[in-house]
N, C-alpha and C positions, 0 to 999 in steps of 0.2 A: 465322391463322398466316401469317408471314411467314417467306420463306428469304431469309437473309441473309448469306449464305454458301456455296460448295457444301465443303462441310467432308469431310475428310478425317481418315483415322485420323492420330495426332499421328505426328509425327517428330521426328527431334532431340532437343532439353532439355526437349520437352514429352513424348515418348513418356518418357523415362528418369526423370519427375516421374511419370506416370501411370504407370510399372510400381514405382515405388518398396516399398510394400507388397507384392511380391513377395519380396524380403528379408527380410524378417520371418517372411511364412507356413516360405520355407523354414529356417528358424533356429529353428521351432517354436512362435515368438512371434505365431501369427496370430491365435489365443485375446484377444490384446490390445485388436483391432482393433473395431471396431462388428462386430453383425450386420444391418449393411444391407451389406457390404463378401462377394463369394464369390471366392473364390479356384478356378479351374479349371485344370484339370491335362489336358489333351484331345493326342492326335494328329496331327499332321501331315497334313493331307491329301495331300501332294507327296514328300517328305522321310519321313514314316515316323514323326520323331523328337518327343521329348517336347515338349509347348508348354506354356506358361503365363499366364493375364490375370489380373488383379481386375477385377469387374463390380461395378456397382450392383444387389440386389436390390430388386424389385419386389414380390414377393409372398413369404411363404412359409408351408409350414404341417409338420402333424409327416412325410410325406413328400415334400413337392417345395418348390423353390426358384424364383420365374422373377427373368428378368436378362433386359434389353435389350439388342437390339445397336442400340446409340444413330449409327453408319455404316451400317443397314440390312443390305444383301446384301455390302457393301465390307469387311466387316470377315474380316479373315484364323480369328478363333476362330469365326465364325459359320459360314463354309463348309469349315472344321475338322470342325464336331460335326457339319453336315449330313449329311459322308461318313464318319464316324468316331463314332457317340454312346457309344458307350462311354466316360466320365470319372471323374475324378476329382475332389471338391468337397469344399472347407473355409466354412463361416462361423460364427465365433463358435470356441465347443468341437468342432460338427460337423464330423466328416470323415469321407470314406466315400465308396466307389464309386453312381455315379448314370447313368442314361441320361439324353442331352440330347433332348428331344422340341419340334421346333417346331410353334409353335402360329399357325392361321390370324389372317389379317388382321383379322379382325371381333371377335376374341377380344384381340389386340392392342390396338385401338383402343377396348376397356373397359375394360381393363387400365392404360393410357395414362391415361384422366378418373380411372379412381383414382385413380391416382398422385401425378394433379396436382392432385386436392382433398385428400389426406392431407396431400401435402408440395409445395403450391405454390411454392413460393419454390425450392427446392430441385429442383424440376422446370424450373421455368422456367431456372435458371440451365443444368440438363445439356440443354435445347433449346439454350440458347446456341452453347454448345459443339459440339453439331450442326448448329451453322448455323441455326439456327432462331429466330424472334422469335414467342412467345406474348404473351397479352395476360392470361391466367391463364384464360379462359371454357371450359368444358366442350365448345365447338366449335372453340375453337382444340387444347386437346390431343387431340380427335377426329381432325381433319387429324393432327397429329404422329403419332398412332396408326397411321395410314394411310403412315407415309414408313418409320415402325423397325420392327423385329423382334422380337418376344420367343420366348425359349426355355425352356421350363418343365425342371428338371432331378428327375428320377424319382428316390429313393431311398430307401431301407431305414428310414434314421433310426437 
């Protein structure tokens, strides 16, 4: 794995393309969208007040959901849940309150080689995006593993 960038959450016409499916979920039309696509609904950690992203799911099963924070520790909804897990989660039909539970580093970076042998292409492309150049091998999304975050989201179902 290569950094090829020290990447930053987007701004500008890149952040207002990346929250675009926000629209939707709140329009009631998130049912539309894939379920690799979750919609969180979290806390403020400063402010108090409502926030909202679309994450890429990683895993999921009939209770939890995990989602990468592909900015690591940078990302404003990752130090959101940290002090705040109490949330809210759409993907697919599913919606429903969840607690956000982070999950250690070594769990991350198994988490990570799935990922990237499920949906290599697609993996490699959101390394991109985080600055990062993979070469597709099981030791390079290991490293990656080792730089992001993942957060497993607890719920009812």
């Amino acid at each position: 794995m290569e950094q090829i960038t020290d990447a930053e959450p987007p701004s500008g016409r890149k952040r207002a393309l990346a929250r675009a499916p926000i629209v939707l979920y709140r329009r009631g039309l998130g049912a539309l969208l894939s379920r690799r696509l979750l919609y969180l609904v979290h806390t403020g950690r400063r402010t108090g007040r409502r926030r909202e992203v679309v994450l890429e799911v990683v895993t999921s099963d009939a209770g939890s959901i995990t989602a990468c924070s592909g900015f690591g520790t940078k990302a404003a909804w990752y130090r959101n849940v940290l002090e705040n897990p109490s949330v809210t989660i759409q993907s697919g039909r599913l919606r429903t309150s969840a607690t956000a539970v982070p999950l250690d580093v070594d769990t991350g970076v198994e988490l990570m080689v799935e990922y990237g042998r499920r949906t290599p292409k697609l993996a490699a492309r959101l390394a991109h995006v985080m600055g990062y150049r993979v070469d597709g091998s099981d030791d390079d999304f290991r490293a990656l593993g080792r730089e992001v975050r993942f957060v497993r989201f607890d719920h009812g179902g």
